[in-house]
N, CA, C and O atoms as CSV, one atom per row, in Angstrom:
chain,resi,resn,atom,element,x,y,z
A,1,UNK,N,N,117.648,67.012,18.176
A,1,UNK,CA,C,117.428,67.986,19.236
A,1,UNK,C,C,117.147,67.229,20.533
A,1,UNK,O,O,116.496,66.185,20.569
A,2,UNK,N,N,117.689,67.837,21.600
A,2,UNK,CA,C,117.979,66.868,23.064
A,2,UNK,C,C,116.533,67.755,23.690
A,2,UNK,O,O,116.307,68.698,22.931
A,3,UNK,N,N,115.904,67.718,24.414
A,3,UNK,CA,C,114.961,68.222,25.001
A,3,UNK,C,C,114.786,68.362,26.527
A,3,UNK,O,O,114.291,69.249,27.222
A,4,UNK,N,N,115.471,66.964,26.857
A,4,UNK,CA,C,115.360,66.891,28.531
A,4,UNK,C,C,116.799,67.507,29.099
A,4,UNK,O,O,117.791,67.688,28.393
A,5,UNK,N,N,116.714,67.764,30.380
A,5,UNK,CA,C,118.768,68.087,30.485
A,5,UNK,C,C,118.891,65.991,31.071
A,5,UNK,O,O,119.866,65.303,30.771
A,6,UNK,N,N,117.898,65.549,31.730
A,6,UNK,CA,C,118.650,63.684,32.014
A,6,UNK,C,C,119.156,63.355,30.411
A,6,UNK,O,O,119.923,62.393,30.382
A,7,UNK,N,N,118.936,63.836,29.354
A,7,UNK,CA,C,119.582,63.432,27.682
A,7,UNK,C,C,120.683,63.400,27.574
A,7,UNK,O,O,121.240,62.567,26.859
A,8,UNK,N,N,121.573,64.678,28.539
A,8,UNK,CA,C,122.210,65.277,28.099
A,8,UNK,C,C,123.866,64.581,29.341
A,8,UNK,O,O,125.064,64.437,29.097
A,9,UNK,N,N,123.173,64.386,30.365
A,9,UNK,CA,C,123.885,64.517,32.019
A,9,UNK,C,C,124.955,63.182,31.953
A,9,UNK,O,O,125.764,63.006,32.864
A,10,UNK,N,N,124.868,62.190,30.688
A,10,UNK,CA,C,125.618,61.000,30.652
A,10,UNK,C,C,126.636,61.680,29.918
A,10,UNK,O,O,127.768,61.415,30.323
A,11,UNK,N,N,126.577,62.442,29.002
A,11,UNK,CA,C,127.916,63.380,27.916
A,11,UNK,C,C,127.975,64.224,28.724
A,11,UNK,O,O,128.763,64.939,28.105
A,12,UNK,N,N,127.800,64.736,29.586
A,12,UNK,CA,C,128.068,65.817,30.151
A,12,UNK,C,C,129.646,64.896,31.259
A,12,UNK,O,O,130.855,65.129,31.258
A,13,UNK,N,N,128.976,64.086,31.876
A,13,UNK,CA,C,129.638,63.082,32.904
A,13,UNK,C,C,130.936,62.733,32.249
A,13,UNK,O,O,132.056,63.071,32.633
A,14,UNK,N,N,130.654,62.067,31.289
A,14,UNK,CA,C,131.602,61.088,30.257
A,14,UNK,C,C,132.954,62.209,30.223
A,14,UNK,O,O,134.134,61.900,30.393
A,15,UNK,N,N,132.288,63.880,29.894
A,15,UNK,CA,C,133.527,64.447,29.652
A,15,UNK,C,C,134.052,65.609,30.697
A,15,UNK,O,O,134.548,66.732,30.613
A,16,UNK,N,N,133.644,64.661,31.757
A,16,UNK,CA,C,134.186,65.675,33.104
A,16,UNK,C,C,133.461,66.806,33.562
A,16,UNK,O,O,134.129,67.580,34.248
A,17,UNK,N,N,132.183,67.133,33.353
A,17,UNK,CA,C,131.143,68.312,33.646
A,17,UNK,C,C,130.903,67.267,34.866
A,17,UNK,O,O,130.985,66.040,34.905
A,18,UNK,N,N,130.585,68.206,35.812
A,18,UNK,CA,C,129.884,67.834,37.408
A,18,UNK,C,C,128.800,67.916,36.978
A,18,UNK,O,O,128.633,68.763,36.101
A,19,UNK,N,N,127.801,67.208,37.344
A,19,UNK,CA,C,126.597,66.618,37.035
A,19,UNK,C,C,125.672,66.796,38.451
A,19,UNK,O,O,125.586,66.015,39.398
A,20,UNK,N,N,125.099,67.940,38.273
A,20,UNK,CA,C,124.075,67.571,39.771
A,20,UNK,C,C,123.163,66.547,40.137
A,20,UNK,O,O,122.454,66.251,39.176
A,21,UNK,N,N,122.949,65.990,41.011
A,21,UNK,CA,C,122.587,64.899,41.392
A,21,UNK,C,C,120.966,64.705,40.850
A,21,UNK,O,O,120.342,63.684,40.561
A,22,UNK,N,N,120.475,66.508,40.845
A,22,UNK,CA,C,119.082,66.190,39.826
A,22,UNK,C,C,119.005,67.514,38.694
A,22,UNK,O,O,118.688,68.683,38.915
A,23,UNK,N,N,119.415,66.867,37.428
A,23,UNK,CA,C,119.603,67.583,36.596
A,23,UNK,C,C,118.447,68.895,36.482
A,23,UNK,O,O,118.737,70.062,36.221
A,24,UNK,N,N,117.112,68.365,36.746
A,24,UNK,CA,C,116.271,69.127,36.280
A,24,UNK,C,C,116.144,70.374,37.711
A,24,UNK,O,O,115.601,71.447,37.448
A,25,UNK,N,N,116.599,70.163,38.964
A,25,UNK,CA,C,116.791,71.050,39.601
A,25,UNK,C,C,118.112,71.492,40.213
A,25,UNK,O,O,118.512,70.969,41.253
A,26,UNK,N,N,118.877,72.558,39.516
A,26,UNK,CA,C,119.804,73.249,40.377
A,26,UNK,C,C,120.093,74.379,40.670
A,26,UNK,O,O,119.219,75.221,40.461
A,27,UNK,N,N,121.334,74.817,41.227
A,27,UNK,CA,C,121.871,76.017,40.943
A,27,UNK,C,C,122.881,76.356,40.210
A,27,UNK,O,O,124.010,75.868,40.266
A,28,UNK,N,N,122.520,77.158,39.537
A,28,UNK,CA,C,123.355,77.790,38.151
A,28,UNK,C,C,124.727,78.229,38.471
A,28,UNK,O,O,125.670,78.225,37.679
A,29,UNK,N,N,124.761,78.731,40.098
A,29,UNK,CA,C,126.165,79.335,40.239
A,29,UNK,C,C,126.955,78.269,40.940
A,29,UNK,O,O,128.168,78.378,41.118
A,30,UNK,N,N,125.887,76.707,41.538
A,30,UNK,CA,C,126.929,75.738,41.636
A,30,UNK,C,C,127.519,74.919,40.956
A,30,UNK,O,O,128.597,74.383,41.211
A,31,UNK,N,N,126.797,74.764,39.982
A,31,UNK,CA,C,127.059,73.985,38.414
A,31,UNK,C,C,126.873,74.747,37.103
A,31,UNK,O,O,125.937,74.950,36.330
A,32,UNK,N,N,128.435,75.153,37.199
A,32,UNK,CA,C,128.145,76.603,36.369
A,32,UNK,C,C,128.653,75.641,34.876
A,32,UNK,O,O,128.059,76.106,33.903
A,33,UNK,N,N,129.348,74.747,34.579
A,33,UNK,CA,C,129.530,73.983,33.425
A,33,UNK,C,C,128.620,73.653,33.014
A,33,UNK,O,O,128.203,73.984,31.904
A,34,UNK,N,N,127.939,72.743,33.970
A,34,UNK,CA,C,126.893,71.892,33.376
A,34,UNK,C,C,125.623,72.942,32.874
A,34,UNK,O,O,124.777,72.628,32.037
A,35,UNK,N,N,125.704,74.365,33.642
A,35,UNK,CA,C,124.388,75.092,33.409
A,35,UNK,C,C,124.385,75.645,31.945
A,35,UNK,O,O,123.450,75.812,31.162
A,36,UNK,N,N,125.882,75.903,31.810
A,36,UNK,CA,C,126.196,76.095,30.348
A,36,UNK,C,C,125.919,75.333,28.986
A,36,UNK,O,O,125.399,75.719,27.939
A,37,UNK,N,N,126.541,73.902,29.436
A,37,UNK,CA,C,126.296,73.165,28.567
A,37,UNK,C,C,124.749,72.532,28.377
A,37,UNK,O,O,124.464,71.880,27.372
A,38,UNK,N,N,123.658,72.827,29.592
A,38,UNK,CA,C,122.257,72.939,29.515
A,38,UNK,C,C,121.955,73.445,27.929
A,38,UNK,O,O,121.740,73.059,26.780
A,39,UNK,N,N,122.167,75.002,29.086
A,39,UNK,CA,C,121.564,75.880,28.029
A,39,UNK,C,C,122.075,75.775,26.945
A,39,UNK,O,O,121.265,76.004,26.047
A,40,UNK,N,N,123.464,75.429,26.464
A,40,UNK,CA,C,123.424,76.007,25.085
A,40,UNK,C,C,123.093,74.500,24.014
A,40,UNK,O,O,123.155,74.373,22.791
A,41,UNK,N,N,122.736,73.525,25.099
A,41,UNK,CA,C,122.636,72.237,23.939
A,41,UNK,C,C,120.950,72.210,24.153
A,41,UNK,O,O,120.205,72.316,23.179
A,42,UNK,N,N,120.616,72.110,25.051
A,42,UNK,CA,C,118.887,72.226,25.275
A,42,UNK,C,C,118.392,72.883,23.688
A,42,UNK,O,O,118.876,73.906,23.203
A,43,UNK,N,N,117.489,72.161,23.141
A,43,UNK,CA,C,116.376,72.965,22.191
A,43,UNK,C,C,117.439,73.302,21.190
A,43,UNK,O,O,117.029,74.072,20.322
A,44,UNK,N,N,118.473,73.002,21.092
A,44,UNK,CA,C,119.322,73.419,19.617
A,44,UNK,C,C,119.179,72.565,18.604
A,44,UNK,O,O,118.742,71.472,18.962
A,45,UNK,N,N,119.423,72.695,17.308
A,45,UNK,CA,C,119.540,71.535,16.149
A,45,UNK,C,C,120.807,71.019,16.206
A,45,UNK,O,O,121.595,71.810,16.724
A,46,UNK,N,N,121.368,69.807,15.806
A,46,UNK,CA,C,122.606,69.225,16.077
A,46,UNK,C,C,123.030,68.693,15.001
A,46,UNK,O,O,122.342,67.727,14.672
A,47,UNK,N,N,123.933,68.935,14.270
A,47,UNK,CA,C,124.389,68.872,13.269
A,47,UNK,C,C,124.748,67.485,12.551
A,47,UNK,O,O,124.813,67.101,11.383
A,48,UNK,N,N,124.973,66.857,13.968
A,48,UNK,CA,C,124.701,65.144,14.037
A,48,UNK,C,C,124.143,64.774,14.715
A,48,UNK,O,O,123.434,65.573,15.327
A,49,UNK,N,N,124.082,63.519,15.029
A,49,UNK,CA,C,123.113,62.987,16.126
A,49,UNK,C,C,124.334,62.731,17.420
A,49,UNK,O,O,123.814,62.494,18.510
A,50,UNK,N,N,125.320,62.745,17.414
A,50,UNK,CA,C,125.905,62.466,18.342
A,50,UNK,C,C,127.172,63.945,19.079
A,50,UNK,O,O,128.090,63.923,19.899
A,51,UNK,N,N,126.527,65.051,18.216
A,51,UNK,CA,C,127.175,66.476,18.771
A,51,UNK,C,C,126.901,66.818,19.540
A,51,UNK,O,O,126.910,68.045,19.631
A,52,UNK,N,N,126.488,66.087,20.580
A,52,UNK,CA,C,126.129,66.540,22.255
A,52,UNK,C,C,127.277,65.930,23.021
A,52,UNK,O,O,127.799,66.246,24.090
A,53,UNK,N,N,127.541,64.848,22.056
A,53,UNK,CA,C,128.923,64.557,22.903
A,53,UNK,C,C,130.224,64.999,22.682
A,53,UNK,O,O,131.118,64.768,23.495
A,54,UNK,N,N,130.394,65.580,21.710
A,54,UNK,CA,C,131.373,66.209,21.106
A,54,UNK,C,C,131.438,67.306,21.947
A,54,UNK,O,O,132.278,67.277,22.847
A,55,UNK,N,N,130.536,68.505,21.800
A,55,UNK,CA,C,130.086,69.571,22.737
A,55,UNK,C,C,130.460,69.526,24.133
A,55,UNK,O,O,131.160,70.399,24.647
A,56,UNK,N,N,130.020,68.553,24.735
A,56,UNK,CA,C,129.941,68.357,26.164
A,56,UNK,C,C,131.392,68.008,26.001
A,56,UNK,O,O,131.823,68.101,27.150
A,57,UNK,N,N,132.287,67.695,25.300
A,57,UNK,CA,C,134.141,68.013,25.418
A,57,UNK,C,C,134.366,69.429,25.794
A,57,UNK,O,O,134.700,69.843,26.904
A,58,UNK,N,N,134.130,70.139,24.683
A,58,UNK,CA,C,134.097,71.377,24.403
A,58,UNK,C,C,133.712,72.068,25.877
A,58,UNK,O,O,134.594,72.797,26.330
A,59,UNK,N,N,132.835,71.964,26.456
A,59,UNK,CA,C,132.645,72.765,27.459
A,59,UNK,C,C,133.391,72.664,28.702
A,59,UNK,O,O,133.916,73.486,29.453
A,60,UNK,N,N,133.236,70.961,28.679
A,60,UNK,CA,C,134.226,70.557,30.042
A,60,UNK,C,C,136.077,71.031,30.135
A,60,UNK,O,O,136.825,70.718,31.061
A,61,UNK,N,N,136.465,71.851,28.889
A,61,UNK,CA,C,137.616,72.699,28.763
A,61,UNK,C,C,137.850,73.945,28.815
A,61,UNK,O,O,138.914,74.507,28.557
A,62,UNK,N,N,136.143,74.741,29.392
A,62,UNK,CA,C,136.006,75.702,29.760
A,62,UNK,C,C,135.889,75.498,31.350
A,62,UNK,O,O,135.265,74.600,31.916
A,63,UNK,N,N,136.700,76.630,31.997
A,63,UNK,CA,C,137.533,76.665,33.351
A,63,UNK,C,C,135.372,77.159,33.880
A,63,UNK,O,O,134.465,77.557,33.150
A,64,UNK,N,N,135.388,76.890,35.203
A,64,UNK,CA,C,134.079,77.179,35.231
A,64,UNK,C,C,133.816,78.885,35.865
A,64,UNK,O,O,132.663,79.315,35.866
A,65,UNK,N,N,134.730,79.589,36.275
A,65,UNK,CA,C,134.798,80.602,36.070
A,65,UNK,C,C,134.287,82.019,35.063
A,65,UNK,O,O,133.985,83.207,35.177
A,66,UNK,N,N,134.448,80.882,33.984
A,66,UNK,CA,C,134.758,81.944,32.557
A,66,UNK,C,C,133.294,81.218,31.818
A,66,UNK,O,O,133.203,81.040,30.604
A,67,UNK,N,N,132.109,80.822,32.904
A,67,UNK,CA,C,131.122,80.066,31.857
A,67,UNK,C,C,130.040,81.151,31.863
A,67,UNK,O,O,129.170,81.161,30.992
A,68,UNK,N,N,130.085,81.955,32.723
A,68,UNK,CA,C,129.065,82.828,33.168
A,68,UNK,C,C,129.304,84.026,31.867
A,68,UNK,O,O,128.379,84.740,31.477
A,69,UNK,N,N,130.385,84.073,31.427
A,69,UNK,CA,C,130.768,85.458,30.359
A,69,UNK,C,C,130.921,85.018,29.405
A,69,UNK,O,O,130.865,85.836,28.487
A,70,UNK,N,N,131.290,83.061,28.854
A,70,UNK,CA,C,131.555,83.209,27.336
A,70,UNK,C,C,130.580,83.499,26.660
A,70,UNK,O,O,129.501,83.191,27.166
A,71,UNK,N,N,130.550,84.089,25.481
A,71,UNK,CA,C,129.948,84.053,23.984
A,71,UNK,C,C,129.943,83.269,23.090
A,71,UNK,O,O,130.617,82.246,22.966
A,72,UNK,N,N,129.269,83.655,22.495
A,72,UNK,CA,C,128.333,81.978,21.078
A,72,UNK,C,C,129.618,82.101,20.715
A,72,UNK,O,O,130.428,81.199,20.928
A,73,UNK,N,N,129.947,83.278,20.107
A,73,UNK,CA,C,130.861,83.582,19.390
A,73,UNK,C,C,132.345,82.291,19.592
A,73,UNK,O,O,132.686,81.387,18.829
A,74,UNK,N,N,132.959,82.749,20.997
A,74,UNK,CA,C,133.977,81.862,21.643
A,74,UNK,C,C,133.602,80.522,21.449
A,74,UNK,O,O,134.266,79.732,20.778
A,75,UNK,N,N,132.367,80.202,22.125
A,75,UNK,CA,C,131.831,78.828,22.046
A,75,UNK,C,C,132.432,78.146,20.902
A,75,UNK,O,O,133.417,77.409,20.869
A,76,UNK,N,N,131.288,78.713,19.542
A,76,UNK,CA,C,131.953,78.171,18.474
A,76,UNK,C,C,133.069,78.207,17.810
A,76,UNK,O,O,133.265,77.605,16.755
A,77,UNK,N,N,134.091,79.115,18.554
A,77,UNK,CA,C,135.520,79.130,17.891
A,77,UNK,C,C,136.407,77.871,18.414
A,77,UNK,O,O,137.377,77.349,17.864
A,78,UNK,N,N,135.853,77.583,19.498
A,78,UNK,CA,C,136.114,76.400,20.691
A,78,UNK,C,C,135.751,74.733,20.425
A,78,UNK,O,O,136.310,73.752,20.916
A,79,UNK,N,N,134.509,74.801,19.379
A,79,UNK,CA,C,134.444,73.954,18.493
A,79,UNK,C,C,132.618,73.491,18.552
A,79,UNK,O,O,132.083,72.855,17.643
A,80,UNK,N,N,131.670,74.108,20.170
A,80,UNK,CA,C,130.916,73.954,20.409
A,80,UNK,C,C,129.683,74.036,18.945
A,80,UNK,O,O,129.340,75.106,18.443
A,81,UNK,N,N,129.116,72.488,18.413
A,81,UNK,CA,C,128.479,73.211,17.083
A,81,UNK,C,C,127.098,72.576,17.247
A,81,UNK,O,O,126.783,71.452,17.640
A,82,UNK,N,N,126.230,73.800,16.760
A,82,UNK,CA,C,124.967,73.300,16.510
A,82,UNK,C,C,124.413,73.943,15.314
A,82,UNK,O,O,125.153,74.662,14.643
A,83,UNK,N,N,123.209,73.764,14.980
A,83,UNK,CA,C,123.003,73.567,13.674
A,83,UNK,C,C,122.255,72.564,12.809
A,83,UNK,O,O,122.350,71.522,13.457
A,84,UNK,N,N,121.654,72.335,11.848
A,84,UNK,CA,C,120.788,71.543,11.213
A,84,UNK,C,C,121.995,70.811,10.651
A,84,UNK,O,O,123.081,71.316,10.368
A,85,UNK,N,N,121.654,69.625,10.543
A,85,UNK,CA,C,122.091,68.297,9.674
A,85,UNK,C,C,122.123,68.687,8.095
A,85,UNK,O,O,121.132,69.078,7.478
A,86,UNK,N,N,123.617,68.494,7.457
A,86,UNK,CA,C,122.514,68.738,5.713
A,86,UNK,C,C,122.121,67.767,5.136
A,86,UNK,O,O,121.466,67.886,4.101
């Protein structure tokens, strides 16, 4: 589990998410990828230890338009996974 969003802002980078210059303060409707991929990796279980980077693919192929309306649902059809380790 990632806790900080600075955990997160190097996979976010790596896979083309705009990265605000201070993760821990922005705006949601200017960094609408990265706000996504915040929230939905922040405080989740990760199925590996390295599915934040996988994820942070996953999102950076969502148009940033369409980040404000997707669903878990889409997310995870998209490949976004979280979840406990077995």
């Amino acid at each position: 589990m990632i806790i900080f969003p600075e955990l997160i802002a190097d996979a976010a980078k790596e896979a083309g998410i705009p990265v605000p210059p201070n993760p821990e303060r922005y705006h949601k409707t200017k960094w609408p990828q990265f706000h996504l991929f915040l929230c939905a990796q922040l405080g989740a279980p990760m199925p590996a230890p390295t599915s934040h980077w996988d994820n942070a693919k996953v999102i950076a192929k969502i148009k940033p338009e369409q980040c404000q309306t997707i669903t878990w649902k889409n997310l995870k059809r998209r490949g976004f996974a979280i979840g406990y380790s077995k």
